[in-house]
PDB file as gemmi writes it, atoms N, CA and C in Angstrom:
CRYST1    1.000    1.000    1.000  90.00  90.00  90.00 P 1                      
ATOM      1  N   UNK A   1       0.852  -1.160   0.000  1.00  0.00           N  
ATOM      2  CA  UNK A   1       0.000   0.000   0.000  1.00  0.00           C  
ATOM      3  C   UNK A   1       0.906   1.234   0.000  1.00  0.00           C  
ATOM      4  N   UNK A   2       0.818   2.162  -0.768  1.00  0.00           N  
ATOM      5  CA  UNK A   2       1.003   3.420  -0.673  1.00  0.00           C  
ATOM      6  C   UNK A   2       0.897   4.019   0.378  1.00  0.00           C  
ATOM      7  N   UNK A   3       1.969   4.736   1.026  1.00  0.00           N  
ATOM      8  CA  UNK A   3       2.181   5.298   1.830  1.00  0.00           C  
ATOM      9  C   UNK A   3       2.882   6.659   1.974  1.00  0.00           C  
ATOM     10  N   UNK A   4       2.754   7.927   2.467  1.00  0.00           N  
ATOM     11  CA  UNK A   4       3.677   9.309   1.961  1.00  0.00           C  
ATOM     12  C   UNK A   4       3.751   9.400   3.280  1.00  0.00           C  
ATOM     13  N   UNK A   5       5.378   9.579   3.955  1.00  0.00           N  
ATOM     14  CA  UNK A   5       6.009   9.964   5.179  1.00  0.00           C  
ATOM     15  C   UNK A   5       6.651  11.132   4.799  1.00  0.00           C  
ATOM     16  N   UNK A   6       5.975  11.887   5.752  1.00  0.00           N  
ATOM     17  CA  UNK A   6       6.697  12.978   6.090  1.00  0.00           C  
ATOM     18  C   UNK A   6       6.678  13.948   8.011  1.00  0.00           C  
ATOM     19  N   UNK A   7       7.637  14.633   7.794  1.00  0.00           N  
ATOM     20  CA  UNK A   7       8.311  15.008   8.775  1.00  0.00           C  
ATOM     21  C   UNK A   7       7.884  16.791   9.073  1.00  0.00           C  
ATOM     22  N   UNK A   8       7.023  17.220  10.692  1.00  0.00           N  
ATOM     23  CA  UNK A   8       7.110  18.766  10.378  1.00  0.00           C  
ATOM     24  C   UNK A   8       7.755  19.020  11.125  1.00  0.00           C  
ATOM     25  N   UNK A   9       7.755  20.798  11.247  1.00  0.00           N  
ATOM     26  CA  UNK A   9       8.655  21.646  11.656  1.00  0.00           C  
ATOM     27  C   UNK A   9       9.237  21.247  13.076  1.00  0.00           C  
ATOM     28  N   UNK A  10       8.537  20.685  13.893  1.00  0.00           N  
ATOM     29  CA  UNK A  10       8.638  20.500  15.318  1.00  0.00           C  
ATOM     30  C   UNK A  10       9.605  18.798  15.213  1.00  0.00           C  
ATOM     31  N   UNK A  11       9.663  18.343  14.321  1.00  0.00           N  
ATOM     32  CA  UNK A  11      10.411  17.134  13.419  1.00  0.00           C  
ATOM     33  C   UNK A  11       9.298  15.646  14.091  1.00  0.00           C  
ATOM     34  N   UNK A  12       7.815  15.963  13.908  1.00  0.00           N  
ATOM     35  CA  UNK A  12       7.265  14.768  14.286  1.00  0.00           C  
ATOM     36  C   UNK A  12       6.992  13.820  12.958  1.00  0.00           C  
ATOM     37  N   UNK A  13       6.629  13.279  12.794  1.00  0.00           N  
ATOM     38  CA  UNK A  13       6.758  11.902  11.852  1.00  0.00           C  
ATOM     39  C   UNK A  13       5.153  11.981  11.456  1.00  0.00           C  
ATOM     40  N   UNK A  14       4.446  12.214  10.428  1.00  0.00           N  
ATOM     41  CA  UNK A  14       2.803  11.578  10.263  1.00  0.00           C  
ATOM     42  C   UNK A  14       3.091  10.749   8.706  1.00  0.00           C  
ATOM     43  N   UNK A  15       1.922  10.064   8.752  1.00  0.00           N  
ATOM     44  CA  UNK A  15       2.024   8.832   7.522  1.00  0.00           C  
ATOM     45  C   UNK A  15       0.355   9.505   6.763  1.00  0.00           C  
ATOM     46  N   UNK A  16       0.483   9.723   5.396  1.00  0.00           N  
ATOM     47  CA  UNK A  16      -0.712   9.702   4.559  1.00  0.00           C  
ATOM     48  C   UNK A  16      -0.857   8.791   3.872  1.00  0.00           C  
ATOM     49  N   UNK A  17      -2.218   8.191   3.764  1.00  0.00           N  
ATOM     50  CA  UNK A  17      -2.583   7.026   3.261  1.00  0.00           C  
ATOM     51  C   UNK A  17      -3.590   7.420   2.007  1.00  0.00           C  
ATOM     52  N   UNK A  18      -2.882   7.884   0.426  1.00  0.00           N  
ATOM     53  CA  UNK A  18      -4.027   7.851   0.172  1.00  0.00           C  
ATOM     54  C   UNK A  18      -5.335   7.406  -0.379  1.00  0.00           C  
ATOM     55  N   UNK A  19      -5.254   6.322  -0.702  1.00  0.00           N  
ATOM     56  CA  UNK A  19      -6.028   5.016  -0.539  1.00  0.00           C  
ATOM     57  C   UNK A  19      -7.110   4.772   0.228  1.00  0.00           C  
ATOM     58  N   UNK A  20      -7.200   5.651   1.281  1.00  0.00           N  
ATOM     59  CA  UNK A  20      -7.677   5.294   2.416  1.00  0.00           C  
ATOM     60  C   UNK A  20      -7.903   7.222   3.050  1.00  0.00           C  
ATOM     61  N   UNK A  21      -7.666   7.926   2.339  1.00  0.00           N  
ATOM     62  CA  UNK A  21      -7.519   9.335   2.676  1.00  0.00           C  
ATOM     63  C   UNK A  21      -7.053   9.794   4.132  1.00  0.00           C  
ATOM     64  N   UNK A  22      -6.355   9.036   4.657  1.00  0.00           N  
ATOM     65  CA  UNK A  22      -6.280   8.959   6.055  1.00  0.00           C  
ATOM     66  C   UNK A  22      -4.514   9.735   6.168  1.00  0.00           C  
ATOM     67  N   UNK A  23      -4.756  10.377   7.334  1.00  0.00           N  
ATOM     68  CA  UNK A  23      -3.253  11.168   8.009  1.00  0.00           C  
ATOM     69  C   UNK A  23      -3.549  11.236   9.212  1.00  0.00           C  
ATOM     70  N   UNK A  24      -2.139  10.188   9.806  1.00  0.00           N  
ATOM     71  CA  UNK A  24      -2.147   9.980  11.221  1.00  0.00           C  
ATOM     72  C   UNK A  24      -0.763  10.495  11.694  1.00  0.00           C  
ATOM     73  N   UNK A  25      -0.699  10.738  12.973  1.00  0.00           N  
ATOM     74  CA  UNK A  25       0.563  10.825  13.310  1.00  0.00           C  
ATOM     75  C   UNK A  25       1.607   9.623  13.524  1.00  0.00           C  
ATOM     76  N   UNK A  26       2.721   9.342  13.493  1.00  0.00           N  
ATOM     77  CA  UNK A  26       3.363   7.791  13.744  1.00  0.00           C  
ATOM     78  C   UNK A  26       3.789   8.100  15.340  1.00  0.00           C  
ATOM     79  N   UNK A  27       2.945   7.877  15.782  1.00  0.00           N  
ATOM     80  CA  UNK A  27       3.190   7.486  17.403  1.00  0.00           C  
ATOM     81  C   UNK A  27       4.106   6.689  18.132  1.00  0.00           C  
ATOM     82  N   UNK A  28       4.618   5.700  17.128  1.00  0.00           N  
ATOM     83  CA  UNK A  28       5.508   4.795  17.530  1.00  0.00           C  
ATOM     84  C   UNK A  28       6.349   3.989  16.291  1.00  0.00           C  
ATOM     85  N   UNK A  29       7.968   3.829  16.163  1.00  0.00           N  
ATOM     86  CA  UNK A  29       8.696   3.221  15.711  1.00  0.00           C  
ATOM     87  C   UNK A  29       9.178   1.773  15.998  1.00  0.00           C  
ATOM     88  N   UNK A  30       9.397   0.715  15.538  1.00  0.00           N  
ATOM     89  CA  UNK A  30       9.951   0.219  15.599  1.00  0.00           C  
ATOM     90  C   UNK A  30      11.420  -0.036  15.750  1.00  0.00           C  
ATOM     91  N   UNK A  31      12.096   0.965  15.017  1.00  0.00           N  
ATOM     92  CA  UNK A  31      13.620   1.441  15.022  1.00  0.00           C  
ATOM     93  C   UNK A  31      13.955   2.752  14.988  1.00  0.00           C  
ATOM     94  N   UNK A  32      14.922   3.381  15.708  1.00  0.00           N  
ATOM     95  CA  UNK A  32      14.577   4.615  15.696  1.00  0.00           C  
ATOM     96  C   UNK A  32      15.333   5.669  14.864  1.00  0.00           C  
ATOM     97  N   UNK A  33      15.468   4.821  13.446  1.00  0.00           N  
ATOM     98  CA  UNK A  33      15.946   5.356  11.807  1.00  0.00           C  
ATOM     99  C   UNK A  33      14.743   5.867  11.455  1.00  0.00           C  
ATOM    100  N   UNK A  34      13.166   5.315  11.952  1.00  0.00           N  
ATOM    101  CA  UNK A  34      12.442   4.833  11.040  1.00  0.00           C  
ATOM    102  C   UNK A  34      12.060   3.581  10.211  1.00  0.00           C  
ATOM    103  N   UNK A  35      12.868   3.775   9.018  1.00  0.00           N  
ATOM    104  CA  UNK A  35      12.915   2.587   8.023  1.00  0.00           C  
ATOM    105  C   UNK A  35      13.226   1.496   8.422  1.00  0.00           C  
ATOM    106  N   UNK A  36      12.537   0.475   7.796  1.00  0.00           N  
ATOM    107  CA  UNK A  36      12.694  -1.108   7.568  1.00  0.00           C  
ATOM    108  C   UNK A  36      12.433  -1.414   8.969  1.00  0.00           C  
ATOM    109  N   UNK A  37      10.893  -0.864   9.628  1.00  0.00           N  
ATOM    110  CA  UNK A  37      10.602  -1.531  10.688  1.00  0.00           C  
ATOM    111  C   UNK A  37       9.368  -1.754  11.257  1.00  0.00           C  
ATOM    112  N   UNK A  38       8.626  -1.606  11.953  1.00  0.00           N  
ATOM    113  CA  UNK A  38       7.405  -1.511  11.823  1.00  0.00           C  
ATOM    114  C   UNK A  38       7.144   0.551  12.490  1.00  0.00           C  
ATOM    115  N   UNK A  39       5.700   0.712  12.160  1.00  0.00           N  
ATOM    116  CA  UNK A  39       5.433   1.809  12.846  1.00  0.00           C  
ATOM    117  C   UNK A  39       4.413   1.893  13.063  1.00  0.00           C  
ATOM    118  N   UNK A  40       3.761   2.321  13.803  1.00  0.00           N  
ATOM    119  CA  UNK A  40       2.223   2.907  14.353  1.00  0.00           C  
ATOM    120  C   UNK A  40       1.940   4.009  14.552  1.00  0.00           C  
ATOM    121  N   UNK A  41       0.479   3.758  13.783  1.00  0.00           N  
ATOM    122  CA  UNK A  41      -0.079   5.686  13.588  1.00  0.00           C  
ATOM    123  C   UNK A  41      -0.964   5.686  15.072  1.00  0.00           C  
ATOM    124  N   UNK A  42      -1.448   7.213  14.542  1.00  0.00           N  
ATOM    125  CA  UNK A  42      -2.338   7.108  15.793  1.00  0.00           C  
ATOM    126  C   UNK A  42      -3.727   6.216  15.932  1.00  0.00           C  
ATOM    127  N   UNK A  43      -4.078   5.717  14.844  1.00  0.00           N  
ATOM    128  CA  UNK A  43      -5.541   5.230  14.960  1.00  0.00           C  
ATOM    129  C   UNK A  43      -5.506   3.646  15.091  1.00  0.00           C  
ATOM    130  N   UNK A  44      -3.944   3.414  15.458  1.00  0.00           N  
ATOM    131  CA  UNK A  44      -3.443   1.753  15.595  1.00  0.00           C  
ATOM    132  C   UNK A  44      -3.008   1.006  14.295  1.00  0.00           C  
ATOM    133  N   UNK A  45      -3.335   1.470  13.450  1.00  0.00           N  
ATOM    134  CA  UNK A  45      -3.274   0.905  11.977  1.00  0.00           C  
ATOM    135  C   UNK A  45      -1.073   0.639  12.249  1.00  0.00           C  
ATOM    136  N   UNK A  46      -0.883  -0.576  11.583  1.00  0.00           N  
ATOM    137  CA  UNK A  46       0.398  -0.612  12.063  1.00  0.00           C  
ATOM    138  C   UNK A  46       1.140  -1.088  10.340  1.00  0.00           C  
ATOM    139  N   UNK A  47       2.262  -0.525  10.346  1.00  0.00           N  
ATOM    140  CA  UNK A  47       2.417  -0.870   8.765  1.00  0.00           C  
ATOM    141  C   UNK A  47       4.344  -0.979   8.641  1.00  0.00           C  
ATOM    142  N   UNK A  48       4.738  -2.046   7.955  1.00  0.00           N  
ATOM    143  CA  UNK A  48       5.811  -2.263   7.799  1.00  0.00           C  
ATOM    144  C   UNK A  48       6.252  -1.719   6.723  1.00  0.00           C  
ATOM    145  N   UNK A  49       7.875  -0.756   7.053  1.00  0.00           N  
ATOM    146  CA  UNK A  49       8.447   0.239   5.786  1.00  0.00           C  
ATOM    147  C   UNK A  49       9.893  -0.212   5.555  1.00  0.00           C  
ATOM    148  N   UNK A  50       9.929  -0.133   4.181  1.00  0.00           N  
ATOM    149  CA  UNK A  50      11.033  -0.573   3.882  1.00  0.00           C  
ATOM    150  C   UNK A  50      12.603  -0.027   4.494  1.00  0.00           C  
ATOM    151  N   UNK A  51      13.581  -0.755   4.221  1.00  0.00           N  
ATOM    152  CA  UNK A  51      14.356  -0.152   4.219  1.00  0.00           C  
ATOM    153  C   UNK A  51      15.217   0.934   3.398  1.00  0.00           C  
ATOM    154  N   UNK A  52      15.326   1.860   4.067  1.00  0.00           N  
ATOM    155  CA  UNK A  52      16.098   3.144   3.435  1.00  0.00           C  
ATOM    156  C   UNK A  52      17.274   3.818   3.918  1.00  0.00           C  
ATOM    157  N   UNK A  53      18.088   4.573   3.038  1.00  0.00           N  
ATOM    158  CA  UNK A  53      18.807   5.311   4.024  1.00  0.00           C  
ATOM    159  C   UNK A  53      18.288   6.107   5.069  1.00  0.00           C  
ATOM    160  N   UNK A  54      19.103   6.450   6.625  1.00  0.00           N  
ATOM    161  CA  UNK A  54      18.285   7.064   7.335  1.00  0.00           C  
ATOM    162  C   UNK A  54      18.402   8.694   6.761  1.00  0.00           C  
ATOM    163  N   UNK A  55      19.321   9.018   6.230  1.00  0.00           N  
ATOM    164  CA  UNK A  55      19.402  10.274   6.068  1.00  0.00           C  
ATOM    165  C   UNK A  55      18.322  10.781   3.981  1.00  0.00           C  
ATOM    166  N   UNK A  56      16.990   9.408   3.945  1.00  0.00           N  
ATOM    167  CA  UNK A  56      16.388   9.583   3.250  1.00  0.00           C  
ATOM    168  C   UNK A  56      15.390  10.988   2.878  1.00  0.00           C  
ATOM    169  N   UNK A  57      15.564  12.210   1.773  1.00  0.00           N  
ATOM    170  CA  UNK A  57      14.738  13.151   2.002  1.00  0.00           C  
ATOM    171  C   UNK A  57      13.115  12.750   2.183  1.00  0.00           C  
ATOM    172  N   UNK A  58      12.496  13.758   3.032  1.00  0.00           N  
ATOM    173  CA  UNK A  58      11.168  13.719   3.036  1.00  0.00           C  
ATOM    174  C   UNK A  58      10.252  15.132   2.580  1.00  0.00           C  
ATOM    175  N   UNK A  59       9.108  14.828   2.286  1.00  0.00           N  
ATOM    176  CA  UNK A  59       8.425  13.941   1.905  1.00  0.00           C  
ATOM    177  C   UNK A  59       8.456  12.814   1.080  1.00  0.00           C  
ATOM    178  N   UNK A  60       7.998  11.514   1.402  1.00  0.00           N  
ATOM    179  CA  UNK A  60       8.524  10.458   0.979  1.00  0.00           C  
ATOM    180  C   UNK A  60       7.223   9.687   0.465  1.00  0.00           C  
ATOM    181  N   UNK A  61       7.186   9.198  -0.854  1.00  0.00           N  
ATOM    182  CA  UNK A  61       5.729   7.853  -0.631  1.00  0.00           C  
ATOM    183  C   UNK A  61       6.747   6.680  -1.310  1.00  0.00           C  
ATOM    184  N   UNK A  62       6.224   5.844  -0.309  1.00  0.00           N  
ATOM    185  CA  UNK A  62       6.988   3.997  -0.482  1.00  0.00           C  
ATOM    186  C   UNK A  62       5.736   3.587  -0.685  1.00  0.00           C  
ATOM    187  N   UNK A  63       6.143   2.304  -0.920  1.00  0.00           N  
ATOM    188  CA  UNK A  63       5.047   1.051  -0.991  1.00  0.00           C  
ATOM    189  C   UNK A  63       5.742   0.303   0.596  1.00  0.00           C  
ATOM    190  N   UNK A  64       4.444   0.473   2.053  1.00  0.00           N  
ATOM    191  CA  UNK A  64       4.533  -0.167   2.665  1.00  0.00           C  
ATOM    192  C   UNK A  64       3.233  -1.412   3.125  1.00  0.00           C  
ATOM    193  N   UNK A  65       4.075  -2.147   3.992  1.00  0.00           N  
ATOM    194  CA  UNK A  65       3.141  -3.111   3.975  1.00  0.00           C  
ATOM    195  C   UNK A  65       2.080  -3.000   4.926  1.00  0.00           C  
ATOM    196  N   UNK A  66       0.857  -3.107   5.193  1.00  0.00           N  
ATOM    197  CA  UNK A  66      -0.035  -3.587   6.363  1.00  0.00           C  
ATOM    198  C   UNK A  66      -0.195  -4.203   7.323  1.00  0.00           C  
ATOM    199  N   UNK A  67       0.196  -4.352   8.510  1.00  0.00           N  
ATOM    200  CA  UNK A  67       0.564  -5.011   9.333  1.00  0.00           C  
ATOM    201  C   UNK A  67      -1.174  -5.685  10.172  1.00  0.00           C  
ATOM    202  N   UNK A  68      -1.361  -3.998  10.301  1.00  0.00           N  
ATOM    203  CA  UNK A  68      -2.945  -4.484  11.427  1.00  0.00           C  
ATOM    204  C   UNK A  68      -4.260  -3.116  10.344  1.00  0.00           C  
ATOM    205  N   UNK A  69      -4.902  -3.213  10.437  1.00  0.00           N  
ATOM    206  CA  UNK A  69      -5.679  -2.278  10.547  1.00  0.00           C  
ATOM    207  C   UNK A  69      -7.152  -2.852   9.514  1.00  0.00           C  
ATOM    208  N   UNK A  70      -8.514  -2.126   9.672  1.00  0.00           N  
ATOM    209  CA  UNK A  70      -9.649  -2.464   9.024  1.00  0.00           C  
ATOM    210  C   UNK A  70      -8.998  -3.025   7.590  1.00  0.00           C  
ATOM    211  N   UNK A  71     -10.078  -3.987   7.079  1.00  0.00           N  
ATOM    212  CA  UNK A  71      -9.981  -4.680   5.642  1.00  0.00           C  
ATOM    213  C   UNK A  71      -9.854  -3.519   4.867  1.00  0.00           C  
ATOM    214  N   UNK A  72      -9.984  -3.844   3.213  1.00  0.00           N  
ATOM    215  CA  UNK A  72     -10.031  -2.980   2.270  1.00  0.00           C  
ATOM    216  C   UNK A  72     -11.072  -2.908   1.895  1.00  0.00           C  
TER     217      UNK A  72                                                      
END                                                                             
């Protein structure tokens, strides 16, 4: 699934989904690069991102995977 990470001024992390028109904040990392780990937004939806460099520019859209969240 399509996914666009990006980073604001205050340097917090939110994920847009737009597929799903949804923008959450990422509340939680798996690793704390980011990439190639799992992450969680705010609404629990949990989604696995590839690996990248950490010093990758953002705004970013990958193809990540779905971990938890409602069907399609």
């Amino acid at each position: 699934m399509k996914v666009m990470i990006r980073k604001d001024g205050k340097g917090a992390f939110s994920a847009y989904v737009p597929k799903k028109d949804l923008e959450e904040a990422i509340v939680s990392m798996a690793r704390p690069g980011l990439w190639g780990g799992l992450i969680t937004l705010g609404n629990g939806w949990q989604f696995d991102l590839p690996e990248m460099p950490a010093d990758t520019a953002l705004p970013i859209t990958v193809e990540a995977r779905r971990i938890t969240g409602d069907a399609d």
